[in-house]
N, C-alpha and C positions, 0 to 999 in steps of 0.2 A: 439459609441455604446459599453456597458460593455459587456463581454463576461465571462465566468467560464470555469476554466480547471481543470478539474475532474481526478486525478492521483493513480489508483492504487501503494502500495510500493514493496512488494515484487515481485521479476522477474521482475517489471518494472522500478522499477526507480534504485530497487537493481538489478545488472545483472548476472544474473545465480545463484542468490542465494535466501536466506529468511532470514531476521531477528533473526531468532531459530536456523538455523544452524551456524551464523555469532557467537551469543551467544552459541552455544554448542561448537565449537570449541576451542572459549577460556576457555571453563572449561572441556575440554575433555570427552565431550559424547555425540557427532557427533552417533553413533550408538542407543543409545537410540531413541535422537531425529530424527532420522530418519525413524525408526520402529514405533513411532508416525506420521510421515509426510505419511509413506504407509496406516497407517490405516484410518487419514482420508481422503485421496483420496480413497481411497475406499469405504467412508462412513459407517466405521466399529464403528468411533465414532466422534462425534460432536466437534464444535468448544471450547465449557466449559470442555469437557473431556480431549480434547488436551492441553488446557490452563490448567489444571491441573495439566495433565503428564509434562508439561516442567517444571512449578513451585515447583514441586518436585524435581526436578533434578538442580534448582539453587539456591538451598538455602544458598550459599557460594557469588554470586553474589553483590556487593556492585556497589551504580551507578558512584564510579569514572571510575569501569571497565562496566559499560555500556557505557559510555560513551567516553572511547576508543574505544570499542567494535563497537559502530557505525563510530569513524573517521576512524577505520580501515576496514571499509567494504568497498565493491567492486561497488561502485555507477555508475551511468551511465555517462559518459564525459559530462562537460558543464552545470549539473543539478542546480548550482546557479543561472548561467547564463540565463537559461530557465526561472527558476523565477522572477529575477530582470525583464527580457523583459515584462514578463506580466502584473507585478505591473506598470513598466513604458509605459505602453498601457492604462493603466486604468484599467486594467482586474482584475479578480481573479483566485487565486489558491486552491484548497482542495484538501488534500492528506486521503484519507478512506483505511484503512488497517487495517484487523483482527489481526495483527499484535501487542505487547505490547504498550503501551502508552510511557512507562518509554524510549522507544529507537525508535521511531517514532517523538517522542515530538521532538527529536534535529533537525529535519525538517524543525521548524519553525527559528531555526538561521541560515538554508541555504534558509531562503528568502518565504517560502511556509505560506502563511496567513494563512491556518484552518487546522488543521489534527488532525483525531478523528482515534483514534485506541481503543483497548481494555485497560478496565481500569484495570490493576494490584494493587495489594497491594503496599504498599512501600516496595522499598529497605533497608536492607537485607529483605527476606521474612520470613514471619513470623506465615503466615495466604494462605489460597489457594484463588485464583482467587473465587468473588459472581459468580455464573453462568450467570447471567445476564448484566455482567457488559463486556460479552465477544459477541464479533461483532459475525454476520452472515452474508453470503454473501447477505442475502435479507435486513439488516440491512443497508449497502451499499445506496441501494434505499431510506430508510428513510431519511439517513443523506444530501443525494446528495440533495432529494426533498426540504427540510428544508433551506437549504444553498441558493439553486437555489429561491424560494420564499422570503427570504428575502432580497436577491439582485432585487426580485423585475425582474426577467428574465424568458426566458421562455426556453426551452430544447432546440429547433434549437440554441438560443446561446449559448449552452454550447460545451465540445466535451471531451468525457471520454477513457483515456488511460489505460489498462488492458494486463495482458499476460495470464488469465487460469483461471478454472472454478469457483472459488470466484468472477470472474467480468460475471458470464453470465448473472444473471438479473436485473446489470446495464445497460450492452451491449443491453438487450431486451428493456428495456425501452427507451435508448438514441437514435435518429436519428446521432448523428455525434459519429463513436467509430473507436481508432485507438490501433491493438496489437502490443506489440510492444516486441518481442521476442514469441511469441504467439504458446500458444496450438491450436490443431486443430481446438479444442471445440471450442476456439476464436476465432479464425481466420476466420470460417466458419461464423462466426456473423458479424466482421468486417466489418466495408464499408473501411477502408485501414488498411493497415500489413507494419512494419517496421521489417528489423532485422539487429542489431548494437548496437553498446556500446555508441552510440551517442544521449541522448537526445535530445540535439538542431537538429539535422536533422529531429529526429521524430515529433520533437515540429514543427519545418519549414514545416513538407509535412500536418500535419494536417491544419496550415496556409491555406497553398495555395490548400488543397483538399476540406476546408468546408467554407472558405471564399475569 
C-alpha cells in the first residue's frame, strides 16, 4: 500500500530556523527580515507583502549563493535518509512551503519527489514576486489535495508533518499530523509531537503511531 508524506520546510525539516533568515544572514539583514517575520505573525501583512519585503532586501543574491546558502543550513539529522526510506517503501514525499522556490527546489536532490514553494523571479532579481505566485497557508490544502488525488490515495494514507501556524489548516484537514518542534497552536492539533533534531526518529514514531 502507497502512502504520502506531507512535510512542511521551515521549523520542520529546517530546525530552529526559516529559509529568509538562512538567506538574510548571508547578506546581513537578519534584522530587516526579521521585523518582516513579526509582522506577519502578527498578521499585519500577508504572505505576497512579505515576499516582497525580502525580495527587496536581495537583490545582490546570485543562485550560486543560494545555493550554498541552503547546504549551509541547519537541517534536521538524517533528512536524506528519511527520504530514500520512503521512495524505497514505495511511498511518496511532498515538501509544500511558503517558502522561495529558488531554495526549496534543492530538496529535490536531497531525495524529496514534489516540492511546491513559492514561485520567485529569477536570480539576480530584477522584478518583485507576482502576488499570486506566492503560497498561503490555505494554498497548502490545494496542493496536498492535488498530489494526494493523483496518487490516487486517500488522507488516512497520508501523514502531514508541520511545526506552526502556516500548517493549521493542513493539520485540520489531515486525520494523521505529526509537529515536530511545534507551536502550541500545533501541537494542540497534533495527534503526535516530536521535539529533536532528528528526522528519522520523528519519521519512525509517525511509523509506528499511524500504521
Amino acid at each position: 500500500m502507497s502512502r504520502l508524506h506531507i512535510f512542511d520546510m521551515d521549523g520542520t525539516l529546517l530546525h530552529g530556523s526559516t529559509a529568509s533568515l538562512e538567506i538574510a544572514r548571508a547578506l546581513d539583514c537578519v534584522p530587516q527580515v526579521n521585523a518582516l517575520e513579526v509582522q506577519f505573525a502578527q498578521g499585519d501583512i500577508t504572505t505576497a507583502q512579505f515576499a516582497a519585503g525580502v525580495c527587496a532586501l536581495w537583490q545582490s543574491l546570485t543562485v550560486e549563493q543560494a545555493a550554498q546558502v541552503f547546504a549551509a543550513s541547519p537541517w534536521m539529522q538524517q533528512l536524506p535518509q528519511v527520504f530514500a526510506d520512503i521512495r524505497l517503501r514505495g511511498e511518496h514525499s511532498l515538501v509544500i512551503t511558503l517558502s522561495p522556490d529558488f531554495y526549496a527546489n534543492h530538496l529535490l536532490a536531497q531525495g524529496a519527489d514534489r516540492v511546491v514553494g513559492s514561485i520567485f523571479p529569477a536570480l539576480p532579481f530584477r522584478t518583485l514576486p507576482l502576488p499570486e505566485n506566492i503560497l498561503t497557508p490555505e494554498d497548502k490544502i490545494t496542493h496536498a489535495t492535488a498530489f494526494i488525488e493523483q496518487l490516487q490515495l486517500s488522507t488516512e494514507q497520508c501523514v502531514a508533518y508541520g511545526d506552526s501556524g502556516s500548517d493549521i489548516p493542513l493539520f485540520q484537514m489531515m486525520q494523521n499530523t505529526l509537529a515536530i518542534n511545534g507551536s502550541a497552536s500545533i501541537v494542540s492539533l497534533a495527534k503526535v509531537s516530536y521535539q529533536g533534531d532528528n528526522l528519522w526518529d520523528a519519521y519512525q514514531l509517525a511509523r509506528s503511531s499511524f500504521w
